[in-house]
VMD Tcl script that draws the C-alpha trace (Angstrom):
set ca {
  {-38.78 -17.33 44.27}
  {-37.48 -14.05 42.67}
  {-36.28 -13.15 39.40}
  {-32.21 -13.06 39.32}
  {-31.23 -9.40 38.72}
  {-29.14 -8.61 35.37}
  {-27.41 -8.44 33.04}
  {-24.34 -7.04 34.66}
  {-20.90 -6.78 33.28}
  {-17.65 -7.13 35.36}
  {-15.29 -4.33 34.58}
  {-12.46 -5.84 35.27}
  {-11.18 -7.06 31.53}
  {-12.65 -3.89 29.34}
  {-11.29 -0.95 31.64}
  {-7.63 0.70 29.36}
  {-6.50 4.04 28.46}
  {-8.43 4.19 25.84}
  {-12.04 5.59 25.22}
  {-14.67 4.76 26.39}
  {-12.90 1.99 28.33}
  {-10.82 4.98 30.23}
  {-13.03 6.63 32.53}
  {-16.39 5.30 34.79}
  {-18.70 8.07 33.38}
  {-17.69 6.34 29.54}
  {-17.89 3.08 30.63}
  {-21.10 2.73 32.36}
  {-22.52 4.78 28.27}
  {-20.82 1.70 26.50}
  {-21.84 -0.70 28.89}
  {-25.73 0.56 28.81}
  {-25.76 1.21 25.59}
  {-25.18 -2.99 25.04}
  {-28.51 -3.26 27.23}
  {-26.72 -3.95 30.20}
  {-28.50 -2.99 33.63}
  {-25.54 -3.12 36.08}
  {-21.70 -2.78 36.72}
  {-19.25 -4.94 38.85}
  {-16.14 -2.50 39.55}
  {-12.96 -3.43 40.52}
  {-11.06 -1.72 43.09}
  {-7.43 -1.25 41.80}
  {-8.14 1.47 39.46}
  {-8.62 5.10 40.69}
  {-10.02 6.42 37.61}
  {-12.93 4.21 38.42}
  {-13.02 4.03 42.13}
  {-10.76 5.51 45.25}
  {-11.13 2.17 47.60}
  {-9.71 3.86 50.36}
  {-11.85 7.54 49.62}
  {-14.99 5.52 48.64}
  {-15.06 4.08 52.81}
  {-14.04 6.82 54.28}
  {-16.09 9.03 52.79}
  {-20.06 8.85 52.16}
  {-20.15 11.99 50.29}
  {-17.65 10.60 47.55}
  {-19.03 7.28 47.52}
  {-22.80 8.74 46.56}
  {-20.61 10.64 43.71}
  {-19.06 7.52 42.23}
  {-22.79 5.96 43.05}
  {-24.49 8.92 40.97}
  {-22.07 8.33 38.20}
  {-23.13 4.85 37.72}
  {-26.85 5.72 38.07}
  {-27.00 9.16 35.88}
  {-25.85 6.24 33.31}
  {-29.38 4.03 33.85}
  {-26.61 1.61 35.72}
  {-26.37 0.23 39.52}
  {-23.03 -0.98 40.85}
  {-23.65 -4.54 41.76}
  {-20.86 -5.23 43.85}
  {-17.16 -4.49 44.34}
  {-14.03 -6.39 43.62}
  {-10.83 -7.10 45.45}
  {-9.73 -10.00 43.51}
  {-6.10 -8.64 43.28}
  {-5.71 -8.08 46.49}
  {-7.40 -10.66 48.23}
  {-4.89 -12.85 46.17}
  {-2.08 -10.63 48.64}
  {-3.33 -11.90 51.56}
  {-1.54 -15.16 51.27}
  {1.17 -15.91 48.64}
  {3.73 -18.72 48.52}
  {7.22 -17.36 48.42}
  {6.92 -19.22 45.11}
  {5.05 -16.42 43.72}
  {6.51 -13.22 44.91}
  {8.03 -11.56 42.15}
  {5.06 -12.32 40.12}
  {2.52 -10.90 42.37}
  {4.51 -7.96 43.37}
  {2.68 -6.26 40.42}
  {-0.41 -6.59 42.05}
  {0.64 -4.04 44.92}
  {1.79 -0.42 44.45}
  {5.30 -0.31 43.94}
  {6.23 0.91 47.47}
  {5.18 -2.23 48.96}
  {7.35 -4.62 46.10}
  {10.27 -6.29 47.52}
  {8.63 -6.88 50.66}
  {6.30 -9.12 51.14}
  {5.14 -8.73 55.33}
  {4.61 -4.88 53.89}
  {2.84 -6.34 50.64}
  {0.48 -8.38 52.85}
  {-0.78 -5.55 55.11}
  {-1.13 -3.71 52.46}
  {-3.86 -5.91 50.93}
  {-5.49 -6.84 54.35}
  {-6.78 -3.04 54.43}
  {-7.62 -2.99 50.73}
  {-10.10 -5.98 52.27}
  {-11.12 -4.04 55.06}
  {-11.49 -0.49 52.87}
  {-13.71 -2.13 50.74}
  {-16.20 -3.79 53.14}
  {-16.73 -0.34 54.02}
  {-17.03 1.28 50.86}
  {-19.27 -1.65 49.95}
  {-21.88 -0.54 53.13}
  {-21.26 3.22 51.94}
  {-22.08 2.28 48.49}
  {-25.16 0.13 49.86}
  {-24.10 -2.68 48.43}
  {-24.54 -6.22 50.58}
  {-22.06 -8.40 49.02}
  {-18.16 -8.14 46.78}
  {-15.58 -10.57 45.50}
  {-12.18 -11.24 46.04}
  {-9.99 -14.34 45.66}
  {-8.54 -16.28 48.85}
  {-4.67 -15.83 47.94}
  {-2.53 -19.31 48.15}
  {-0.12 -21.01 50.33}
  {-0.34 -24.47 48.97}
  {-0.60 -24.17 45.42}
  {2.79 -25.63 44.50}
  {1.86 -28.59 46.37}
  {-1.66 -28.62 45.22}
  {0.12 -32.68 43.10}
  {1.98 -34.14 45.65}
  {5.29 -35.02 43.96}
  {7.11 -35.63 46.14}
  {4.32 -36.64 48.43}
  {3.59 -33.91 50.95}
  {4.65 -33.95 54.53}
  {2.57 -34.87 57.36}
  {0.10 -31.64 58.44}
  {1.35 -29.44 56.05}
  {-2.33 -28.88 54.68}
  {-3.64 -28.45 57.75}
  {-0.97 -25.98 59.07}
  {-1.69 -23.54 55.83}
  {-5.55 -24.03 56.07}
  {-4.84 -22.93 59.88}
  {-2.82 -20.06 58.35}
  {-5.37 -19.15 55.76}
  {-8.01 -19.00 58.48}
  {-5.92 -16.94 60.93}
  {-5.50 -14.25 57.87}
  {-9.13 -14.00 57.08}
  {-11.13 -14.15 60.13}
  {-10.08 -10.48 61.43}
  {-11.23 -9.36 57.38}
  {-14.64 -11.59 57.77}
  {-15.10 -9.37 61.12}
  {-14.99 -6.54 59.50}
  {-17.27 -7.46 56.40}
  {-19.89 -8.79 58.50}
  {-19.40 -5.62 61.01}
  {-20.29 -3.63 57.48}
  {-23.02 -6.26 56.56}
  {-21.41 -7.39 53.58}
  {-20.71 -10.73 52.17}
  {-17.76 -11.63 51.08}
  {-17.91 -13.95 48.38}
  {-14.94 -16.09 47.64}
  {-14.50 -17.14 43.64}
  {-13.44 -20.90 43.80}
  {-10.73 -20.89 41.29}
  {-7.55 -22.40 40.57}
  {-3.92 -20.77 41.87}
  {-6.53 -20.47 45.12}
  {-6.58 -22.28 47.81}
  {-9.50 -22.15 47.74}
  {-10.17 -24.17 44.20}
  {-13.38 -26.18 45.02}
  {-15.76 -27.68 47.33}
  {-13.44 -29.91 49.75}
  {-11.40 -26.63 49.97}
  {-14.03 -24.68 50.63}
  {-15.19 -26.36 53.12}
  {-11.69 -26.86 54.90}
  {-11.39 -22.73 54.71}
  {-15.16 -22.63 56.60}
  {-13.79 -25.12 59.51}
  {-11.13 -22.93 60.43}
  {-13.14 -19.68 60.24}
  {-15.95 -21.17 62.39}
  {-18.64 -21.68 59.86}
  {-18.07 -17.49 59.44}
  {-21.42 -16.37 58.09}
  {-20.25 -13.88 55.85}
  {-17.78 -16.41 54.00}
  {-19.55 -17.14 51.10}
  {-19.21 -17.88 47.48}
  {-19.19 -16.47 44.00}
  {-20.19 -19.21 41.74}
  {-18.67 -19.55 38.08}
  {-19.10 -22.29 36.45}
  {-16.40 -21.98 33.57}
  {-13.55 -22.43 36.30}
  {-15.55 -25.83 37.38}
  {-15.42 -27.34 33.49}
  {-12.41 -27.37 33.41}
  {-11.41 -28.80 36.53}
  {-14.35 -31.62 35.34}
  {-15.98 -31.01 38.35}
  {-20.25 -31.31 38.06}
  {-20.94 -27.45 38.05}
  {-24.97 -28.35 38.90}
  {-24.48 -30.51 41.75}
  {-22.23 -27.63 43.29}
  {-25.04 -25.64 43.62}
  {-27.31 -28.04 45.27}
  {-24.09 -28.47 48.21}
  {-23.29 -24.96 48.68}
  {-26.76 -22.34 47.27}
  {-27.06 -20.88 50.92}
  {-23.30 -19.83 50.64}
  {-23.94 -18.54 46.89}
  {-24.27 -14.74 46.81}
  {-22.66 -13.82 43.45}
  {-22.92 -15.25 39.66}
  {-20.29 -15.04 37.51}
  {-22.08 -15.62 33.71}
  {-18.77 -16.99 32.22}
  {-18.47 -20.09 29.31}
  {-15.35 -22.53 28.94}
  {-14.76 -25.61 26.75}
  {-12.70 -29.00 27.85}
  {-11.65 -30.84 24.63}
  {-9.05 -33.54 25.91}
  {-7.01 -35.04 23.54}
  {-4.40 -37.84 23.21}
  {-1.99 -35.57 24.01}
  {-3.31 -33.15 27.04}
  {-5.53 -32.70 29.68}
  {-6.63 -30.70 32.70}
  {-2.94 -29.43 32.74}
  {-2.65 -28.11 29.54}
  {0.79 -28.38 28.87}
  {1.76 -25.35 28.93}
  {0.10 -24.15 25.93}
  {-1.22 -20.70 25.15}
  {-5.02 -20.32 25.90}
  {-5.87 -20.85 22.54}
  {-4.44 -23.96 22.53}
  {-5.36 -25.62 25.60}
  {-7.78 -28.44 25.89}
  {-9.44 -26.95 28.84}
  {-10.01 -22.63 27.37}
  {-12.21 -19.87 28.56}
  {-14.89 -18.48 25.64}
  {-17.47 -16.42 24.94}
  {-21.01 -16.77 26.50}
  {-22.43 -19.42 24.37}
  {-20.05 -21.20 22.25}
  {-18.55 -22.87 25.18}
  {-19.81 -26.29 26.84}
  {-21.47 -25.13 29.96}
  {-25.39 -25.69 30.41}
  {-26.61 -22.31 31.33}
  {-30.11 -23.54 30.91}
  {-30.00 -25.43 33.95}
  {-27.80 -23.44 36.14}
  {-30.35 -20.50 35.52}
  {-32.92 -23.04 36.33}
  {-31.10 -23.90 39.43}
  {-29.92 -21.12 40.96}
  {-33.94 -19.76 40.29}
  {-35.34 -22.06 42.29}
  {-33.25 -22.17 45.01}
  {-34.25 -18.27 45.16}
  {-31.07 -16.56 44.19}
  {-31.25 -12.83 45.12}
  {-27.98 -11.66 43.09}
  {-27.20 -10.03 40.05}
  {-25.88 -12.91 36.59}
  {-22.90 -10.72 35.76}
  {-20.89 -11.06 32.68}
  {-17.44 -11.62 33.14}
  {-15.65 -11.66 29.78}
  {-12.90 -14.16 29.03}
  {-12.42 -15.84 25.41}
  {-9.27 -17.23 23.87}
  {-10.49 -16.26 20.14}
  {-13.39 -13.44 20.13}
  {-13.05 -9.47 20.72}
  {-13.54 -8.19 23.61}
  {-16.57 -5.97 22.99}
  {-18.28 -8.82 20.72}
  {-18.10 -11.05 23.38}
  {-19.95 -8.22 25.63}
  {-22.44 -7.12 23.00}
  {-23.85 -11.08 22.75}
  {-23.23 -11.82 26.16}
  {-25.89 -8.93 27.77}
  {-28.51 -10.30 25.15}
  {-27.83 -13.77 26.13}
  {-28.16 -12.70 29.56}
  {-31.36 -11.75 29.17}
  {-32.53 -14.71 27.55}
  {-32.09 -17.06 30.21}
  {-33.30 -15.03 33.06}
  {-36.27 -16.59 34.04}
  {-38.73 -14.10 35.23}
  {-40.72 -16.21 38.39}
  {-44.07 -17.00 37.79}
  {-46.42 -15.86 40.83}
  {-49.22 -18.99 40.71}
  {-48.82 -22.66 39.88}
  {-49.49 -23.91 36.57}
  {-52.50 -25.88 37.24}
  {-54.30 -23.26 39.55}
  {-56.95 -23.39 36.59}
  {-58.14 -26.56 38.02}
  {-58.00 -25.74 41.78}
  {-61.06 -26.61 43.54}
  {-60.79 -24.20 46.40}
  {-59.78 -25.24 50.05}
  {-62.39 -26.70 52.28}
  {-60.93 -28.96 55.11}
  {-64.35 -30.51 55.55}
  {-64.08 -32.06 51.77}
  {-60.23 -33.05 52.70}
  {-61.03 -34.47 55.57}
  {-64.03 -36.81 53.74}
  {-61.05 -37.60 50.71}
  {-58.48 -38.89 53.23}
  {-61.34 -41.02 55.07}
  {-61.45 -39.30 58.27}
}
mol new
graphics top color blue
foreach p $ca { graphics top sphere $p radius 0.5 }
foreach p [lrange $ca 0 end-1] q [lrange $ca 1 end] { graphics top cylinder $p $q radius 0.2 }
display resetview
């Protein structure tokens, strides 16, 4: 076993134009000065990182590196959440996710999609440049809007966009595992790929691809009810990253899972800050110990009620507290008796 590595923060919901939230040099003070040890970047932002620079150029990726560190900080990992969510959108969603893309490639999805496979492919290299062995992204969606089926979905349409799905992400896959990177997929929902069973139909049509592996955060799992423990017994080989994120499912008489179109704050199923949500962090740290997790816990903050930089200040601390550092001997080596094959041999009767 080994000690999980933290407490990281993801960038991702802190970074604006305002100090120290403005520039990576800031940052990665505020963030250390909380007591955190690492940094999650995403990849949209220039300020922060140049994707494109950052892999193909080793000299500016040990500058953005060197940044990080002169601040006590490693990067943990990169993220291409926005546009791995490119790589396959319903026409549903369009307009919506045009503001995901640079405003050249709006209007035009084909253009749009490209644009976002080599944002994929830039960052598996910037990753190895950066010497980083895993990053994040999301999976994109071509069946959300039938994820209920009302009407009832035609024959083979699932398998025809899983086929799709696969076809767009093998060729990125190549080139992660051609960088020696993971690339860990965050089940969530608007994803096709939104839990397990999906999952798993991505991994049949990318041939078991080694490098397609997950992120695991539990908050997305609460409030789809699904048993956030017993995913990690089914799928800790594939785990590579660790979301630290809590959520809350209060169902009433009057909503569910779907919310009903409420505002965060007042959905039954909402995203809060690390501990005063429902999720048992205990045992997941427990967990994801013993099966001999080699990653970094990294914050990412999302709460429907506390500031942003409360939520950041408790959640390093809390962190911290349930990292379990590995013991190196058993408990009751005190009463060992030695090894002598001879004396095993006379217990066993032979």
């Amino acid at each position: 076993m080994r000690t999980i590595k933290g407490p990281a923060i993801f960038l991702a919901q802190f970074i604006n134009d305002a100090a120290p939230f403005n520039s990576l040099e800031a940052i990665c003070q505020w963030a250390k000065g909380l007591g955190f040890e690492g940094v999650q970047l995403p990849t949209t932002d220039s300020r922060f990182i140049d994707l494109q620079k950052a892999a193909e150029s080793k000299t500016y990726a040990d500058e953005v590196k060197g940044i990080v560190n002169a601040a006590g900080l490693q990067i943990t990992e990169l993220s291409t959440h926005l546009q791995g969510q490119l790589v396959a959108v319903h026409p549903a969603y369009d307009l919506l996710f045009d503001g995901f893309a640079p405003e050249q490639y709006r209007n035009n999805p084909k253009a749009r999609t490209e644009w976002a496979v080599q944002q994929l492919k830039y960052a598996a290299k910037a990753s190895q440049n950066l010497g980083l062995n895993a990053s994040v992204t999301f999976s994109g969606s071509l069946l959300w809007p039938m994820v209920y089926p009302w009407p009832q979905r035609p024959a083979g349409l699932v398998d025809t966009g899983f086929k799709e799905l696969g076809n767009r992400w093998r060729p990125i896959l190549d080139a992660y595992d051609e960088a020696g990177v993971d690339l860990c997929y965050e089940i969530h929902p608007g994803e096709d790929l939104h839990d397990g069973i999906t999952y798993e139909m991505f991994l049949d049509e990318v041939n078991n691809h080694a490098r397609a592996c997950l992120l695991y955060d539990p908050s997305h799992f609460v409030l789809q009810c699904l048993d956030y423990l017993a995913f990690i017994d089914h799928y800790h080989e594939r785990i590579k990253m660790f979301h630290v994120k809590d959520a809350e499912f209060n169902p009433t008489g009057k909503q569910g899972v779907y919310g009903g179109y409420q505002s965060w704050v007042d959905r039954a199923g909402r995203f809060r800050s690390l501990g005063d949500g429902q999720v048992d962090f205990k045992a997941i740290f427990s967990k994801l110990t013993a099966y001999d997790f080699e990653g970094w816990a990294v914050l990412e903050w999302e709460c429907a009620l506390k500031h942003p930089e409360e939520g950041a200040r408790e959640g390093a601390e809390f962190i911290k507290k349930h990292i379990i550092p590995v013991t190196d001997k058993a408990f009751d080596d005190f009463a060992a008796s030695g090894t002598d094959e001879a004396l095993n041999r006379t217990l066993l009767g032979l």
